[in-house]
C-alpha positions as CSV (number, residue, x, y, z in Angstrom):
1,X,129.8,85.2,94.4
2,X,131.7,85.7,90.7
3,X,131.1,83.1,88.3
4,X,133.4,82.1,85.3
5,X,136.3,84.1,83.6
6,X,135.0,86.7,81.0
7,X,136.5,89.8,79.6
8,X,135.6,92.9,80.5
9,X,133.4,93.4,77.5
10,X,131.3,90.4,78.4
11,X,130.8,90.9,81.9
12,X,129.5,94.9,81.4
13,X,127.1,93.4,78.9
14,X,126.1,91.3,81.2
15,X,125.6,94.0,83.9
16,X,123.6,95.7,81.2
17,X,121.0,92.9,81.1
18,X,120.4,92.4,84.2
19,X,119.9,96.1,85.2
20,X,116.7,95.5,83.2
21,X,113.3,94.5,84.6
22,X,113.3,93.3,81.2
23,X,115.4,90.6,82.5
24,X,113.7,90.5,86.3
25,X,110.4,89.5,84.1
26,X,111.8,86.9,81.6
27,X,113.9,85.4,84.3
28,X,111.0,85.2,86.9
29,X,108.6,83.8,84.1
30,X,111.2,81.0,83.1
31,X,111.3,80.0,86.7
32,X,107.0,80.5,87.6
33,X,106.3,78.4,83.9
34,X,109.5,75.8,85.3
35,X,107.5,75.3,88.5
36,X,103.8,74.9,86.9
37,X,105.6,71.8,84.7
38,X,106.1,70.3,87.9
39,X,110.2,70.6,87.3
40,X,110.5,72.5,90.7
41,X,112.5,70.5,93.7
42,X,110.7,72.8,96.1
43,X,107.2,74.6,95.2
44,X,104.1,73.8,93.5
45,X,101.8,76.7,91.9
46,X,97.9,76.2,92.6
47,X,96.8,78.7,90.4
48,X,93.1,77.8,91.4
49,X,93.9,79.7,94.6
50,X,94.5,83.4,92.0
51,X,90.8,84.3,92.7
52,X,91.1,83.8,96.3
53,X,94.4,86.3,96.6
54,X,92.8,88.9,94.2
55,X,89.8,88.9,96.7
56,X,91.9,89.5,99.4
57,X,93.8,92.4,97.6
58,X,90.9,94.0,96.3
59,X,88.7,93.8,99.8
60,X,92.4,95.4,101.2
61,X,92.4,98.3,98.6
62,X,88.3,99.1,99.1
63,X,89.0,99.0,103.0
64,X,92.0,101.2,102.8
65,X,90.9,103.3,99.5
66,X,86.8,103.2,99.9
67,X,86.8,105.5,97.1
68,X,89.7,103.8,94.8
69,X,91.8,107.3,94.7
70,X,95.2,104.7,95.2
71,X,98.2,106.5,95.5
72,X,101.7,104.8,94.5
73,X,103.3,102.4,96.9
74,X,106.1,104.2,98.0
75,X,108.0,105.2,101.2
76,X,106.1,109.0,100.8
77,X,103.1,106.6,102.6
78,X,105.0,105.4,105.5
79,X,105.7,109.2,106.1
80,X,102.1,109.4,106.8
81,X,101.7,106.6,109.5
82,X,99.3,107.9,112.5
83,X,97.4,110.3,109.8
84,X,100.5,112.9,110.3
85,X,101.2,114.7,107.0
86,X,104.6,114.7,107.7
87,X,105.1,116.2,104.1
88,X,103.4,119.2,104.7
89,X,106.1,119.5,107.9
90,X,109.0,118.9,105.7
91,X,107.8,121.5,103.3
92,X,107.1,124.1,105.9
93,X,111.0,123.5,107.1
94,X,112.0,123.8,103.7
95,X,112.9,127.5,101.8
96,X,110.3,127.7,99.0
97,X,112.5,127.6,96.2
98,X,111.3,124.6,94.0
99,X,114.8,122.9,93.0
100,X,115.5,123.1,96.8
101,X,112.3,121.6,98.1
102,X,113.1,118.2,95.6
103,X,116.7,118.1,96.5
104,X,115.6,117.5,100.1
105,X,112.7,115.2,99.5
106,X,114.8,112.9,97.6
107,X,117.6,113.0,100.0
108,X,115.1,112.3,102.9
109,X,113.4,109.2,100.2
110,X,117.0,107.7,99.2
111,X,118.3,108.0,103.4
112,X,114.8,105.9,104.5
113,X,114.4,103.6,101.8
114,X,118.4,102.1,102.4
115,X,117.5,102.2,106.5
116,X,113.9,100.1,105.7
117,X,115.6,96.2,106.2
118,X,113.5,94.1,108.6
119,X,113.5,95.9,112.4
120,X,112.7,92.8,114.2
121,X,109.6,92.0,116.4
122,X,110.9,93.5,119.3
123,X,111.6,97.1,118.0
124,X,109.6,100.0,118.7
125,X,109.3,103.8,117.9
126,X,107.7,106.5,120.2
127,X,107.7,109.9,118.4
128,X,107.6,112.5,120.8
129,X,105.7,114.9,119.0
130,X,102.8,112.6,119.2
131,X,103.2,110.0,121.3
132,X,102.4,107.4,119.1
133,X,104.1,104.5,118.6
134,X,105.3,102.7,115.5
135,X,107.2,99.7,114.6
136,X,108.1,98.1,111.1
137,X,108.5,99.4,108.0
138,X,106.4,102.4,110.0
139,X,108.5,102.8,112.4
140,X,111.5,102.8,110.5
141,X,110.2,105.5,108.3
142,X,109.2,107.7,111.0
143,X,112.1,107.3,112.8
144,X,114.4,108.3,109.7
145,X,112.3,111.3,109.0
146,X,113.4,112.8,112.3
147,X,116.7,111.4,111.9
148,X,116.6,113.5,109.0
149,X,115.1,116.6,109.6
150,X,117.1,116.5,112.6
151,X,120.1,117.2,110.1
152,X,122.1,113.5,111.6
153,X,123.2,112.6,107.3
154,X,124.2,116.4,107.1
155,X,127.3,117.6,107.4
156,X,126.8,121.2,106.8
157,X,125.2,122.3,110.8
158,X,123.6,125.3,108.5
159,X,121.6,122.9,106.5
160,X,120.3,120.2,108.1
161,X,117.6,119.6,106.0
162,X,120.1,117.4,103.3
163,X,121.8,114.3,103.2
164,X,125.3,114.5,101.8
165,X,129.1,112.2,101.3
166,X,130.6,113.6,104.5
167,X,127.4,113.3,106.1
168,X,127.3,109.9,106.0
169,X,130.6,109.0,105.4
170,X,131.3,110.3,109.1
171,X,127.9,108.2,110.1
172,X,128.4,107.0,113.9
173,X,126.5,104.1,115.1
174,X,126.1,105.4,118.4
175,X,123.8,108.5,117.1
176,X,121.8,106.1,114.7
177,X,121.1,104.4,117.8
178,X,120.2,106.6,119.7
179,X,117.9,108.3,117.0
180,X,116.2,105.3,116.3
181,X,115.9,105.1,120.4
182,X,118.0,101.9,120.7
183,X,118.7,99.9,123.6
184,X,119.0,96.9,125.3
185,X,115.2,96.5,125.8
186,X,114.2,97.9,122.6
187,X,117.0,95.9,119.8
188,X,117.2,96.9,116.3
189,X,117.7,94.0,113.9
190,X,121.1,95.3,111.4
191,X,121.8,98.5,113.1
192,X,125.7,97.8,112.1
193,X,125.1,96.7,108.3
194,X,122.4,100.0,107.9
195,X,125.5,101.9,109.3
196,X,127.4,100.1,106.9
197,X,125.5,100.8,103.8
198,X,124.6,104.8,104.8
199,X,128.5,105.1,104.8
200,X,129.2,103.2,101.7
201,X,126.5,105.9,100.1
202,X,128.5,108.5,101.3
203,X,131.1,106.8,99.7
204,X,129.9,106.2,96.3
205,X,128.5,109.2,95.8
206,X,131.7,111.4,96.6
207,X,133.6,109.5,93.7
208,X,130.9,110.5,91.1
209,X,130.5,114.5,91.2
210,X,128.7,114.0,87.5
211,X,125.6,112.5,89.3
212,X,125.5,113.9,92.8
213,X,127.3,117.2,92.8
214,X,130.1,118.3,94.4
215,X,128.5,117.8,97.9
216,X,127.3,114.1,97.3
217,X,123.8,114.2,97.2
218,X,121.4,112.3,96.3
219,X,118.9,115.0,95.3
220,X,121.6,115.8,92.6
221,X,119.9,113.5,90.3
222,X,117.3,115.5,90.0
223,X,119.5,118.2,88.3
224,X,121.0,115.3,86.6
225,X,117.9,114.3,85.2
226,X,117.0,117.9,84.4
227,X,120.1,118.4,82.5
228,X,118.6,115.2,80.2
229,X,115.1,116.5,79.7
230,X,115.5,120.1,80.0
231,X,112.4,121.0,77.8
232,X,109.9,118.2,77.9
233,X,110.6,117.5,81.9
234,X,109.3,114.0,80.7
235,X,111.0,111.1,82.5
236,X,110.5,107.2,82.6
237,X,110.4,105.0,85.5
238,X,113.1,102.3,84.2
239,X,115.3,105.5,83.4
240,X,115.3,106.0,87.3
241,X,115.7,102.9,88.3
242,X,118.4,102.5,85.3
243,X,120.2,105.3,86.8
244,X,120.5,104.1,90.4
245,X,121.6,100.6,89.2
246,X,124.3,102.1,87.5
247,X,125.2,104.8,90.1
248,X,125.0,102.8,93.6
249,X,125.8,99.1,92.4
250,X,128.8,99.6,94.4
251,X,126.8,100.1,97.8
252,X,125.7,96.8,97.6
253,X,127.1,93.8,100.5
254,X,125.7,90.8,98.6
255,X,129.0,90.1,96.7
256,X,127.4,88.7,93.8
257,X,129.5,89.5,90.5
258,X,130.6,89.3,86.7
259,X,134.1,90.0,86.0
260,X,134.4,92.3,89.0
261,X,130.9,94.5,88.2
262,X,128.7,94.0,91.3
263,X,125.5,92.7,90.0
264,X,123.9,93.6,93.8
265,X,120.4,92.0,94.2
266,X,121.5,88.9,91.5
267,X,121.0,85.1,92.2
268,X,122.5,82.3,90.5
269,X,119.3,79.5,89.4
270,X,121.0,76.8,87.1
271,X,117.4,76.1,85.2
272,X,117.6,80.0,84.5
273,X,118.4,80.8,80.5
274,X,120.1,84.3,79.4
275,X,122.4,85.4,76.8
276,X,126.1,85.2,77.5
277,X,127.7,86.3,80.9
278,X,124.1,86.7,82.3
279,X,123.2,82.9,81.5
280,X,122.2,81.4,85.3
281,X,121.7,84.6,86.8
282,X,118.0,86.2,88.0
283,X,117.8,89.4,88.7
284,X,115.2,91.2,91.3
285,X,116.7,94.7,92.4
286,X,114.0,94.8,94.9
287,X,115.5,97.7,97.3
288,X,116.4,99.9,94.1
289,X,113.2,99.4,92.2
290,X,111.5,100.4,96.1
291,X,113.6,103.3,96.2
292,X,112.7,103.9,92.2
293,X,109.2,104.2,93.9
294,X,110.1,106.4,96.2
295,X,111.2,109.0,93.6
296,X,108.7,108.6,91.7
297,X,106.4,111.1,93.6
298,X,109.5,113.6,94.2
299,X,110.2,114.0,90.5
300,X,106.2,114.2,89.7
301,X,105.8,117.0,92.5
302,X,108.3,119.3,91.1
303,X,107.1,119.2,87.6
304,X,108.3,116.0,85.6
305,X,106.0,113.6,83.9
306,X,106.8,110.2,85.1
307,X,105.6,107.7,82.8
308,X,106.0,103.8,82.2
309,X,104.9,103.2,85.9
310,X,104.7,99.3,85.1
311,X,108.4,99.3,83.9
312,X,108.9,98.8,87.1
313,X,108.0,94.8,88.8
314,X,106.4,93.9,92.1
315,X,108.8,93.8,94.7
316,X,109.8,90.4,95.7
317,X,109.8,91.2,99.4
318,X,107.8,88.8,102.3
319,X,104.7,90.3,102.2
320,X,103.9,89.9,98.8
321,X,105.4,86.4,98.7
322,X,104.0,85.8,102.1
323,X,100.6,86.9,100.5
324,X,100.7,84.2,97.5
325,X,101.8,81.7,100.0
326,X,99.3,82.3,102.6
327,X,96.5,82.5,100.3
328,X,97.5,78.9,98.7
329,X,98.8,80.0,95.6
330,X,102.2,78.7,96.2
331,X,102.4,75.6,97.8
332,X,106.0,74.2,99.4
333,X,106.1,70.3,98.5
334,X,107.8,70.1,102.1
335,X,106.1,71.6,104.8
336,X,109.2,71.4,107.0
337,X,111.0,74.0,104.8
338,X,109.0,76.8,106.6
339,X,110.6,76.0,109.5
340,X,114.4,76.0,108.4
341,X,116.6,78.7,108.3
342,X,117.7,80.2,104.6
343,X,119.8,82.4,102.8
344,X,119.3,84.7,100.1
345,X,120.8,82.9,97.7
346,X,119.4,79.5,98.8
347,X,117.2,78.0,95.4
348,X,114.3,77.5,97.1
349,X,114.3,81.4,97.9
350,X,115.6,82.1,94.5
351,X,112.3,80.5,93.1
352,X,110.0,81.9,95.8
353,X,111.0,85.3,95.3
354,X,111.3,85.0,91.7
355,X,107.6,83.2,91.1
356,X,106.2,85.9,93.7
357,X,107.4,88.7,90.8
358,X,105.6,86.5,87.9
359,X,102.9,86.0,89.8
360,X,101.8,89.6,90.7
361,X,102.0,90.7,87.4
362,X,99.1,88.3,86.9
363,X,97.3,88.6,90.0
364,X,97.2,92.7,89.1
365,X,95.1,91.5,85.8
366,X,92.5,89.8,88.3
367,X,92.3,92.6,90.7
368,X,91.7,95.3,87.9
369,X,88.7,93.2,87.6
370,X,87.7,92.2,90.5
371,X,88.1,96.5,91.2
372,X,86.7,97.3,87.8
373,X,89.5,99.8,87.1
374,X,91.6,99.4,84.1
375,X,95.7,99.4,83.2
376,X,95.6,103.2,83.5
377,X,93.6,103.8,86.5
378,X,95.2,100.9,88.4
379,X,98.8,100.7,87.5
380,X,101.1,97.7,89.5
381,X,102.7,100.5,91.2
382,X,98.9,101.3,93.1
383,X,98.0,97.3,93.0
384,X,100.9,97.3,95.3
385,X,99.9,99.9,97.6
386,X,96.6,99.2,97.7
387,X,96.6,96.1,97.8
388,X,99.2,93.2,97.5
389,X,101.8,94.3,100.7
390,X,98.7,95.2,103.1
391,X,97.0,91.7,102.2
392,X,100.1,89.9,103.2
393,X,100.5,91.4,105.9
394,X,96.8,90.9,107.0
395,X,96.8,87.2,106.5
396,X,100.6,87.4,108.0
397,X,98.8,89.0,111.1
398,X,96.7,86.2,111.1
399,X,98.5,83.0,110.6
400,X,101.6,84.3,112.1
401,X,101.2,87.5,114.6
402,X,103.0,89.4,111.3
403,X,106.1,87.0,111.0
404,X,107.0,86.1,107.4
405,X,106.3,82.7,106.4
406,X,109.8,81.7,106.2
407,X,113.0,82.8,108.0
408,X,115.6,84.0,105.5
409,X,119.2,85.4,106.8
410,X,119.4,88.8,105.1
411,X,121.8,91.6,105.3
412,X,118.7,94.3,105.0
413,X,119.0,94.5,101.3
414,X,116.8,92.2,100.3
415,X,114.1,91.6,102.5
């Protein structure tokens, strides 16, 4: 979806302002403070209800965390479903040489994020090492660790261990199947668009050499990033998540647009204010910001200081918005709508999406409390993990036997 005729100039300001989570905030907050003066078609805010989801996140973090030592939420702990340090198994395949070892873990981290769209309730994994079974988000990220490690994104038969351009350009569905053991009795939701957006990665990043090296990886960025900090190794969040905006926005399948710049995970709200080209528009960036917390661990491991960690928002995604709604903090003013079918763009998910990013910014405030940690020790980026994602799914699990609270058509990108 493009909107209006702009030159070029406007439009890549535009694009500039909505890379921000500057502009995820302020846009989410116009919409959340729209809905509380009761201008909202759709949803009402009962924001009596806050205590009730900060209990629920807080008893999730002591149950999961008894002693509070929260790590960030990021794919790294899906790695570790079933208790299996599958870290320490990457690292004993790796050679030991440092810029090596990072390379590989962010090509593994950027390869699982893009494969971690919705995998359907009927989709299982059974990892033959163990024998334990896994589905989800879980599964998913088992699965692609094998995938990986199994050298299936490489293209070089000597090194496996990487994902690279011809690697994924040359991506056929058939082995993604069958590495993610899929068949007729056990149906992966968007196997073809995850085929779809592994090749356009390989595509992307074999037209810019600068940031992925002349293979087309995405563990190039750490050189990249090296190359910018060589002597403080110092590094912010946003500048991550800045960086991936810029670099992958053409991976993107949503079609939404300024002057021919793909704006990827962008929705039009008319009650939504902005300066110029970006006027209407709310952004979220939800799968790059999830990948930007992905990296974060990579980059820390091999010797940068990542700072800024609440740069970054809560991921609109249906377990945190399934957690405000299922805990009464967002209320639809039509039942019935939980039983439609919607798209991405759709207002009502617009809103919901938006108001779940506003909202966890607050709800992090009440949970500090409730957990008597501060800013520092308890950062959104470990509310998250400890926290806000397991709640919803809890209460999802409860209410729902883990479906989300309402059915949105997605392409994997945004949900």
């Amino acid at each position: 979806m493009t909107t209006g005729t702009f030159s070029r100039a406007q439009a890549e300001r535009a694009a500039e302002i909505l890379r921000t989570t500057h502009a995820v905030r302020d846009r989410a907050g116009q919409l959340l403070a729209r809905t509380r003066r009761g201008e909202s078609q759709w949803w009402t805010v009962d924001d009596g209800r806050m205590a009730e989801a900060s209990r629920a996140v807080a008893d999730a973090t002591r149950e999961r965390y008894p002693r509070l030592h929260i790590p960030f939420h990021s794919r790294w702990r899906h790695f570790e479903a079933g208790g299996v340090d599958r870290k320490a198994q990457l690292e004993q395949m790796l050679q030991p040489e440092p810029s090596i070892r990072v390379r590989s873990m962010i090509d593994l981290a950027v390869v699982s994020v893009l494969l971690d769209a919705g995998a359907g309730a009927d989709w299982k994994y059974v990892e033959t090492a163990t024998g334990k079974t896994f589905t989800r988000s879980e599964g998913l990220a088992v699965a692609s660790f094998h995938a990986f490690t199994g050298g299936l994104f490489s293209s070089d038969r000597e090194r496996p261990l990487q994902a690279d351009a011809a690697g994924l350009r040359g991506l056929v569905k058939d082995h993604l199947a069958q590495a993610f053991q899929v068949s007729e009795s056990n149906p992966l939701v968007g196997l073809d668009g995850r085929v779809v957006l592994l090749r356009r990665l390989g595509e992307v990043m074999s037209e810019q050499p600068e940031v992925f090296g002349e293979q087309g990886r995405p563990g190039s960025l750490f050189d990249l990033f090296n190359t910018l900090v060589p002597h403080t190794a110092d590094i912010a969040a946003h500048d991550i998540l800045s960086q991936l905006l810029i670099s992958l926005s053409g991976i993107w399948p949503s079609g939404n647009s300024i002057g021919g710049i793909p704006l990827g995970d962008c929705w039009r709200h008319p009650a939504v204010r902005g300066e110029g080209a970006s006027d209407g528009w709310v952004p979220f960036h939800k799968l790059s910001q999830w990948l930007t917390y992905s990296l974060l661990e990579p980059f820390a491991w091999n010797g940068f200081t990542v700072r800024g960690l609440d740069g970054l928002t809560g991921l609109p995604e249906y377990r945190n918005g399934g957690l405000l709604m299922d805990s009464g903090v967002l209320v639809l003013k039509d039942p019935a709508a939980a039983d439609a079918v919607w798209q991405p763009g759709d207002e009502l998910i617009v809103e919901w999406r938006a108001m779940t990013v506003a909202l966890l910014d607050e709800l992090a405030v009440q949970v500090r409390k409730d957990l008597k940690l501060d800013e520092h020790e308890l950062p959104l980026a470990r509310v998250l993990e400890g926290g806000t994602w397991a709640a919803g799914r809890t209460l999802s699990q409860r209410l729902r036997g883990g479906l989300p609270p309402l059915v949105v058509v997605s392409d994997g990108t945004v949900f």
